[in-house]
C-alpha positions in Angstrom: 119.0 63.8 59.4 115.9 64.7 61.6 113.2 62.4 62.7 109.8 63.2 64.0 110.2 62.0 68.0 106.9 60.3 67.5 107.1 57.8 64.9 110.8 58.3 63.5 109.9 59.4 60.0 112.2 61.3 58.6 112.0 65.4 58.3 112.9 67.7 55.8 112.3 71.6 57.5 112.8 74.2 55.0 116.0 76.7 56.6 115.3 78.1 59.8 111.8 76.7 59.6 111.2 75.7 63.3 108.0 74.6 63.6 107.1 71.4 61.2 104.5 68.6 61.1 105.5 65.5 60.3 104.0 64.1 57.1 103.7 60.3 58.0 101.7 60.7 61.6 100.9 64.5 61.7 103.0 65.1 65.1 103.3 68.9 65.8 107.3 69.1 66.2 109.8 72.2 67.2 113.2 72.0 65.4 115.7 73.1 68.1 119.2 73.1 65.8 119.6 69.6 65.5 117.1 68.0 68.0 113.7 67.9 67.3 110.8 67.6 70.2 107.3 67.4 70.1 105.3 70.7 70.1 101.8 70.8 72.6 99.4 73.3 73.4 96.5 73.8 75.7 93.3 75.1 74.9 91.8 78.1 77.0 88.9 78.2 79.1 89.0 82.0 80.2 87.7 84.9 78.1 89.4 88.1 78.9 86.2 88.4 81.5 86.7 85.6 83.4 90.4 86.0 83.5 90.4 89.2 85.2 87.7 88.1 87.4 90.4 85.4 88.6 92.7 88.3 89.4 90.6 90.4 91.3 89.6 87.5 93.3 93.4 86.8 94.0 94.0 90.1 94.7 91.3 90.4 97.5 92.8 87.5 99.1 95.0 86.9 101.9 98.5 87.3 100.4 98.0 90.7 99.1 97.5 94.0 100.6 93.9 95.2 102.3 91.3 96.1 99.3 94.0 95.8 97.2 90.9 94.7 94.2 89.5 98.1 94.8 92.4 100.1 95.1 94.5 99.0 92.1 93.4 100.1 88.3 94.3 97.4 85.8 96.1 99.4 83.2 96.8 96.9 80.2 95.9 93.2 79.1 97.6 90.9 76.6 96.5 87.1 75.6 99.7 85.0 74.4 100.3 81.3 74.3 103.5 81.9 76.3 106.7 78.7 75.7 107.7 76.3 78.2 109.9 73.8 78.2 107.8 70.6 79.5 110.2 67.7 81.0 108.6 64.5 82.0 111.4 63.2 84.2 111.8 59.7 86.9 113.4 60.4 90.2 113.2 57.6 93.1 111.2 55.4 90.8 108.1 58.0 90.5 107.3 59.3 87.4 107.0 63.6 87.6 107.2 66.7 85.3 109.0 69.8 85.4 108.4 73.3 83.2 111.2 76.1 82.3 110.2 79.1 80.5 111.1 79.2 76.8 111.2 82.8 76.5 112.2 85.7 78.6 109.7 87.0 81.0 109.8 88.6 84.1 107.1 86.5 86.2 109.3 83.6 86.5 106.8 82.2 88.5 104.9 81.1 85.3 107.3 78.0 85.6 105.3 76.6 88.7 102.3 76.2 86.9 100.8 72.2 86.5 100.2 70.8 82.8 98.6 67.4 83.2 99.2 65.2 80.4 95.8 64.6 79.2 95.6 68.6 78.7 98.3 68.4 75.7 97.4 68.5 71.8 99.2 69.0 68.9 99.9 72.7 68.6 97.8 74.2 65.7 99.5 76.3 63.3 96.6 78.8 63.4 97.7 79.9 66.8 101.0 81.3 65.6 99.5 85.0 65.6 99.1 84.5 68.8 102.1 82.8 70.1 105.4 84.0 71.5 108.1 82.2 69.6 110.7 79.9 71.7 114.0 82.4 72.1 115.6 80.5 74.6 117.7 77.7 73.8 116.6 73.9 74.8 120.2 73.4 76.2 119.4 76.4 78.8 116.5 74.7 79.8 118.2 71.3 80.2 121.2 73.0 82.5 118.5 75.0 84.2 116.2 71.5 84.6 119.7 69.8 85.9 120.7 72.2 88.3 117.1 71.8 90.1 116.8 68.5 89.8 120.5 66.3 89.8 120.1 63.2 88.7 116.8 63.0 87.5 116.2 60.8 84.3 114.6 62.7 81.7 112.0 60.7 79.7 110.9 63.0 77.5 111.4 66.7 76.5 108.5 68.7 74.9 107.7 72.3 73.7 104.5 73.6 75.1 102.7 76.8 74.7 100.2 77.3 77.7 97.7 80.1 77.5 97.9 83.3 79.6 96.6 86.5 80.3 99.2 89.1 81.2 97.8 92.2 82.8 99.4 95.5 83.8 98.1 97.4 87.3 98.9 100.2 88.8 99.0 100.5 92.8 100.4 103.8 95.2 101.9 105.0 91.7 103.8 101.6 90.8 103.1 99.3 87.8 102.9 95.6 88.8 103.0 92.8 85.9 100.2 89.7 86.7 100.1 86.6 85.1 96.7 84.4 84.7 96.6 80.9 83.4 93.8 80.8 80.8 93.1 76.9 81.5 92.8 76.7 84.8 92.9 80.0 86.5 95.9 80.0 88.7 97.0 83.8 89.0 101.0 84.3 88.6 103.3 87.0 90.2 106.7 87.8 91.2 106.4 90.9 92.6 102.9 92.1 94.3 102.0 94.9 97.2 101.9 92.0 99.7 100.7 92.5 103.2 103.6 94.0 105.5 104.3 91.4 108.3 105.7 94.1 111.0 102.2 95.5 112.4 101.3 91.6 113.0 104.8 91.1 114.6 104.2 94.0 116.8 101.4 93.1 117.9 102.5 89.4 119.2 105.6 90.6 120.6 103.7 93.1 122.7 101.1 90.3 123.6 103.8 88.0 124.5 105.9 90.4 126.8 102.3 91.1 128.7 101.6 87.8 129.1 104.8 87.1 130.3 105.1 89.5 133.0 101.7 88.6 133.9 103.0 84.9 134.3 106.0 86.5 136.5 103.5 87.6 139.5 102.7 84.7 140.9 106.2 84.0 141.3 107.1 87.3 142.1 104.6 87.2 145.0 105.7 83.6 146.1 109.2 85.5 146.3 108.1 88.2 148.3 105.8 86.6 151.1 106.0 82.6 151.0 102.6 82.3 152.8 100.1 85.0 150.8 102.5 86.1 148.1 101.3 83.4 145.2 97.7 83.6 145.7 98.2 87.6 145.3 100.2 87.5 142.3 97.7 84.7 140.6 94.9 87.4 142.0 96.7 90.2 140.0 97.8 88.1 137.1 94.2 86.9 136.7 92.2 90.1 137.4 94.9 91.9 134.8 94.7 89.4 132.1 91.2 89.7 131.6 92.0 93.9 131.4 94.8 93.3 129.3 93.2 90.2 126.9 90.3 92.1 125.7 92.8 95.2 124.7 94.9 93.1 122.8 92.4 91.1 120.7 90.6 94.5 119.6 94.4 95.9 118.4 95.0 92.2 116.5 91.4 93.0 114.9 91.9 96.5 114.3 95.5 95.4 112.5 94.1 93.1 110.5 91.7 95.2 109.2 93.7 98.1 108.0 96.6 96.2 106.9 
């Protein structure tokens, strides 16, 4: 026998039916085999405008490459109310929640995203066009939740479907997959043209070695002639660190604005 998770009445799904609302207190439920959980969903506040707005502005930021916003052509959009598997869980005494994807997807990353609990409703069957059915199991999702999170005590388990916008762009010939949160605008991705750390490197390691063999005069000098040798070498070190300072913050400028 199955009974609603929010006021124990009993259910009676019709075969394979997964989605069901309970009759006696209108819960939105999701039929997983034998276990049944309560089924959420959160309301958009993006239009397909304002969504790709967010990604732009993400992708002019600093994580991605230079003018990456300008350079990239956005070459598909899709809005789904993607699955997650919402776990409200206790570990040392404070209270927290946790989110595996229900479905396959490749921007794993989707699973990072924050659902406050005053953002849930009942899911509305009239989103079902929509929607991306559940196709991973809840047991994957529970060994997946225990393998992050040992011996955490689950309090409750729920099926959510969040809303996103999942765009396709094109950068340098290669097709990238981005994922935006309709409700609150967090932009999702896995794998992005991200700004190359070497020409930053470079240009620290080169500053570093300078300065350090600038540092060495002095007591180079002191080495060399006791009495005049360290007021020469803090002459030299001096007169070529303001040669050499100037140089290297024009090349850290000029890297950071081609890179």
């Amino acid at each position: 026998m199955l009974t609603c998770t929010q006021c124990g009445g009993e259910l009676h799904p019709d075969e394979g039916q997964q989605f069901v609302t309970c009759p006696y207190c209108n819960a939105t439920v999701y039929v997983d085999k034998s276990r049944v959980v309560l089924h959420w969903s959160i309301a958009p506040t993006l239009d397909a405008a304002k969504a790709q707005a967010a990604l732009r502005r993400w992708m002019s930021g600093s994580q991605t490459v230079k003018d990456l916003d300008e350079k990239s052509q956005i070459t598909g959009q899709a809005f789904r109310y993607f699955p997650l598997w919402y776990f409200r869980y206790k570990t040392n005494g404070q209270e927290r929640t946790a989110l595996e994807p229900a479905a396959a997807t490749s921007v794993t990353e989707i699973a990072r995203l924050n659902l406050p609990a005053g953002d849930l409703r009942p899911y509305d069957a009239n989103l079902d066009a929509d929607a991306d059915a559940p196709s991973v199991p809840l047991e994957a999702g529970m060994a997946w939740f225990a393998e992050k999170f040992a011996g955490a005590q689950v309090q409750e388990i729920s099926l959510v479907h969040v809303p996103v916008f999942i765009f396709k762009y094109l950068f340098q010939g290669q097709t990238y997959t981005a994922v935006v949160d309709a409700s609150s605008a967090t932009v999702l991705a896995n794998i992005y043209p991200a700004k190359s750390e070497l020409p930053y490197r470079t240009v620290g390691g080169v500053a570093a070695v300078v300065f350090l063999c600038l540092a060495l005069m002095p007591v180079m000098g002191a080495i060399v002639n006791e009495e005049s040798g360290l007021m020469v070498g803090l002459l030299i070190c001096g007169g070529l660190g303001l040669i050499a300072a100037p140089i290297l913050i024009a090349w850290a400028a000029w890297v950071a604005g081609k890179v």
